[in-house]
N, C-alpha and C positions, 0 to 999 in steps of 0.2 A: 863713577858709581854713586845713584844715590845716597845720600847719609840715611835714612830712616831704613833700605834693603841692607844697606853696607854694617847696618849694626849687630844684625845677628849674624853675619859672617865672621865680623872680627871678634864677637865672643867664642864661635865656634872656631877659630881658631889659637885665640888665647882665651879661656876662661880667666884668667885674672881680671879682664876687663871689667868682670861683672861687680867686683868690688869698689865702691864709692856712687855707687847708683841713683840717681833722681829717683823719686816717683813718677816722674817723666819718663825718664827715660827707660823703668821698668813694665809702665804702661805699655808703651812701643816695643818693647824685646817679647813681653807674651804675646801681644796681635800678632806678629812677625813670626814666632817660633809660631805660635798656634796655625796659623793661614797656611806656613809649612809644612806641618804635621810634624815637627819638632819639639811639641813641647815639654814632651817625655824627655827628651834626650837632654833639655836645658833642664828638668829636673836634675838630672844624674849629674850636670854639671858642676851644681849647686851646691848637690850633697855633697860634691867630692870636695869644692872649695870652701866656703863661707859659713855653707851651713844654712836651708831654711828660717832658722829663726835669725838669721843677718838680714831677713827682704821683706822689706813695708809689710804692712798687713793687708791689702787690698791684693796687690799680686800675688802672696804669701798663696789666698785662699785660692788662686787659680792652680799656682804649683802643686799644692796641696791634694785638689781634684784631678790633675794629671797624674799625679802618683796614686791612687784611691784606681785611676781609670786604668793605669797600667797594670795594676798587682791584679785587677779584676779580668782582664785579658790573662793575662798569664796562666792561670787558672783555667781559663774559659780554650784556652789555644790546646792545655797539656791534657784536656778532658775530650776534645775532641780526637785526641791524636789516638788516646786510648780508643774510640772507637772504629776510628779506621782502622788501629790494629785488629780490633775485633771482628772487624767485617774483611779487612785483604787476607789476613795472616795464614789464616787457613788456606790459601791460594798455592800457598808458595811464592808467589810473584813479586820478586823485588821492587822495594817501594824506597826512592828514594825524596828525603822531605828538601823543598827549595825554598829562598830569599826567608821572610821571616818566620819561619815554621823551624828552617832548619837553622836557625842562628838562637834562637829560643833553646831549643833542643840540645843542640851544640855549646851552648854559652857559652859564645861568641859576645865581641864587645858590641858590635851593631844593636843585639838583642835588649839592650838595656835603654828602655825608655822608647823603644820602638812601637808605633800603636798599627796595627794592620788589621785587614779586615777580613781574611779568605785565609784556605791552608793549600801550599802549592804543594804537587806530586808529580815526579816520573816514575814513569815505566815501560818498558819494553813495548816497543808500538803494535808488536803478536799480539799485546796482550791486554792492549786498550781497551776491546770489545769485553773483554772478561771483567774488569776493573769498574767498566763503566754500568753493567749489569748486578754485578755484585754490589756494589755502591749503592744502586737502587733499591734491590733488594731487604739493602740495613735501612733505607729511609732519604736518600739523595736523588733527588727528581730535579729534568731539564727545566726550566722557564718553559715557555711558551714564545719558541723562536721562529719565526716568519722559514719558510722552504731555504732562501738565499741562505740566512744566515745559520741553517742547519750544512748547506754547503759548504758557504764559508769557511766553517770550521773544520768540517769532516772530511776535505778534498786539500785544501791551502795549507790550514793553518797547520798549529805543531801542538794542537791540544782539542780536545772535544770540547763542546760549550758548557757553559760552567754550570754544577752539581747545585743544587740548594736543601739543604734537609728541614723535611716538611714540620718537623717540629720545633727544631732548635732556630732554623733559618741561617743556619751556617751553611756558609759557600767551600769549596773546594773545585779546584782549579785543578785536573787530570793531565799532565803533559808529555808527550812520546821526544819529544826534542825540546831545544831552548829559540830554535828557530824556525821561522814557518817554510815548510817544504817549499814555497813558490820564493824562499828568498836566494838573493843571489850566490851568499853561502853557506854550505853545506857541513856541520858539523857533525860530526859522526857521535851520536848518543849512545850507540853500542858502548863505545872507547869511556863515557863520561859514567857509567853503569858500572863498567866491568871496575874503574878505579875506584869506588866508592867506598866511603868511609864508614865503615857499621856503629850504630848508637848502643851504647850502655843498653843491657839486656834484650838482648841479640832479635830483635825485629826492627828494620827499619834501618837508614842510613842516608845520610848526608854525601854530598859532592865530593873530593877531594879536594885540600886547600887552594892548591891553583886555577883548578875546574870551578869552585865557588866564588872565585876572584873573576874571572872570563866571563862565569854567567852575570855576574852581578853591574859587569861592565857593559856587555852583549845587550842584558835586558832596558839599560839606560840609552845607549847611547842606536839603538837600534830601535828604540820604542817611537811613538810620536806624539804621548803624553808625558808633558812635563809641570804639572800643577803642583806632583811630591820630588821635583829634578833633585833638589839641593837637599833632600831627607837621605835620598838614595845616593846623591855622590857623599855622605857625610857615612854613609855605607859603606860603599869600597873605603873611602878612605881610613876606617875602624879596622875594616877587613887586611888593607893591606899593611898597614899597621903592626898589627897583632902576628902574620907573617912574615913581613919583613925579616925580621931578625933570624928565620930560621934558616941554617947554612943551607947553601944552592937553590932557596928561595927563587932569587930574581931568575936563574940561569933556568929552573924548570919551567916557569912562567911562562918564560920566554921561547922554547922551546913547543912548549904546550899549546902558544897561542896560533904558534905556523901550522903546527899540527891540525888544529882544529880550525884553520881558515877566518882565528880570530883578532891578529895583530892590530886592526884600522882602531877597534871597539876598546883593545887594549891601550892605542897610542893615548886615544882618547880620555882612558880615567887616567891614567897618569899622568898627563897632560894638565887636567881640567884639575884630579885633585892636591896637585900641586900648587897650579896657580889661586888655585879659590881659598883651601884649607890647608896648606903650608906643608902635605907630606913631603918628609923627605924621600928623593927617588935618585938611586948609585948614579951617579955620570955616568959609569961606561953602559947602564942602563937607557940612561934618557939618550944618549947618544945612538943606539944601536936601536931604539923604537921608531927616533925621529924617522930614521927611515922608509918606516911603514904610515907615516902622516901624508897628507896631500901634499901636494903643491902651495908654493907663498901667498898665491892670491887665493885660494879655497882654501887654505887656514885662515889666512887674514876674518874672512866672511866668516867660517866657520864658530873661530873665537868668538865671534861679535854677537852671533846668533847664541852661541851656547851659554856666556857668560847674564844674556838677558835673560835667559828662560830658566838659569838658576836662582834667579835673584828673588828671593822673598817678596810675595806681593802684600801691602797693606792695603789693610778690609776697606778700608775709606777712602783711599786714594784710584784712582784711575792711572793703568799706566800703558797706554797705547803701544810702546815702544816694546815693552815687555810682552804684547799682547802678540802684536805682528811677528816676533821672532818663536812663540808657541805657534804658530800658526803655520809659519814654513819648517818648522821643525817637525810638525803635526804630516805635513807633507811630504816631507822628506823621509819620512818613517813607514812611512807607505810604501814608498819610491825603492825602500830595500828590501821590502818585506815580499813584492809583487811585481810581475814586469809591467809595461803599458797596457798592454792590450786585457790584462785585470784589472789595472790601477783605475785608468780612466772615468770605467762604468763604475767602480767600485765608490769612487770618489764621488759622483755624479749622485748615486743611489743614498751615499750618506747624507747627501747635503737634501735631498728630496726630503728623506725620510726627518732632519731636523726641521724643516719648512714646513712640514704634517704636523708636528708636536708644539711649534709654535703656536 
């Protein structure tokens, strides 16, 4: 492992580290957190150990403005939320909030120092066309998306194309599943609705704990962007975390993952955020996932690939090795989301359409 990627790993595993610090070497930990999108979360670090006024004053002021940028988002995510309530509610139609909407909402430990840019939503896939209408209605208008990728979305995938509101320029992201219909599994979003968790003043709900552990896992490790890998495994890892402790915890997990055709995405955060971020995970646990991992030599790869494309890139440095393992990762992510006879042209079409914008 690099030493310059390897350093915000090993703070985000032990924060004490951050105690006796260069100006060196605080230099390098905010490019690091920052290129991550972590650098909220090395706020809350901070605050929790040392204290802001323990860190130089050049870093100080970046800290400083990621705390200024986070309370400003917070703000900005809980006012928006109110107007989705203001525009579904009257529906009826169960709206449940995902990844940073609903760990905000929730407060949830993820949510602290987390910076995102969109508000996720499910709902009932009846009830998509209504949601997606209504939404416009309040002010949430398409892009201007080419025929394909009007298809793309509205045939394959597991969400309509993303909402923009014409005043605020806030995105919302509408989704009937966590996976897209053409992937090769099938999770039953009825099942993930019906157990949902209602928010403090009764509109609106979150996942259930295990269901928001699987998505969080699903979205990561089934995605084939990984520019924010290590923001999002530093995610589960809060997430499982915070439920760990709660009795039959692992045993519904686990149960829930079969159910939902999710064990591979499962093996994989447990896997990944043990070895990277140090969660503890039961033996008779990590013993009965192994299971559901590949085979010795497609772990072997797998690790190699996954453990590069976590790794924090520095702004200044070029890191080819890290590049190559986004890249079949990028593919790979395709590869489950579509069969071939999509993948192919669909792949073909993306790299056109970047070779146009060049």
């Amino acid at each position: 492992m690099r030493s310059d990627s390897g350093r915000l790993l090993q703070v985000l595993r032990d924060p004490r580290r951050l105690s006796g610090l260069g100006l060196a070497d605080w230099e390098m930990l905010v490019r690091l957190a920052r290129q991550a999108n972590l650098l909220g979360r090395l706020v809350v670090l901070v605050e929790a150990g040392m204290g802001l006024d323990a860190v130089p004053a050049a870093p100080r002021r970046h800290l400083l403005s990621a705390r200024y940028l986070m309370e400003k988002q917070e703000r900005s995510i809980r006012w928006e939320v109110d107007c989705i309530r203001a525009a579904l509610e009257p529906t009826g139609i169960p709206v449940v909030f995902l990844k940073g909407a609903a760990y905000l909402l929730a407060e949830l430990p993820p949510a602290r120092g987390r910076i995102f840019s969109d508000v996720d939503i499910l709902v009932p896939r009846a009830d998509i066309e209504q949601v997606e209408q209504t939404l416009m209605i309040a002010g949430w208008h398409g892009g201007h998306h080419s025929a394909y990728d009007e298809r793309y979305y509205r045939q394959w995938m597991h969400e309509i194309p993303p909402l923009r509101h014409i005043q605020r320029q806030s995105l919302i992201d509408v989704h009937h599943n966590i996976l897209p219909l053409t992937a090769r599994f099938h999770p039953d979003a009825a099942a993930l609705l019906q157990d949902r968790v209602a928010l403090p003043g009764g509109w609106g709900a979150v996942l259930a704990p295990v269901d928001m552990v699987l998505h969080s896992a699903t979205h990561l490790f089934h995605e084939g962007e990984y520019q924010q890998g290590l923001r999002d495994l530093v995610d589960l890892s809060l997430l499982i975390g915070q439920y760990g402790e709660r009795e039959d915890f692992w045993r519904e997990l686990l149960e829930r993952a079969r159910q939902l055709q999710l064990t591979r995405p499962l093996f994989y955060a447990l896997r990944h955020t043990h070895r990277m971020l140090g969660l503890a995970v039961p033996e008779e646990v990590e013993l009965e996932i192994r299971r559901e991992g590949p085979g010795r030599l497609r772990g072997y790869y797998m690790d190699w690939l996954f453990k590069r494309a976590f790794l924090a890139r520095h702004a200044l440095r070029p890191e080819p090795v890290e590049s190559l393992a986004r890249l079949l990762l990028y593919v790979r992510g395709h590869y489950l989301r579509m069969p071939p006879s999509l993948l192919l042209p669909h792949l073909a079409r993306k790299a056109f359409a970047r070779e146009e914008k060049g």
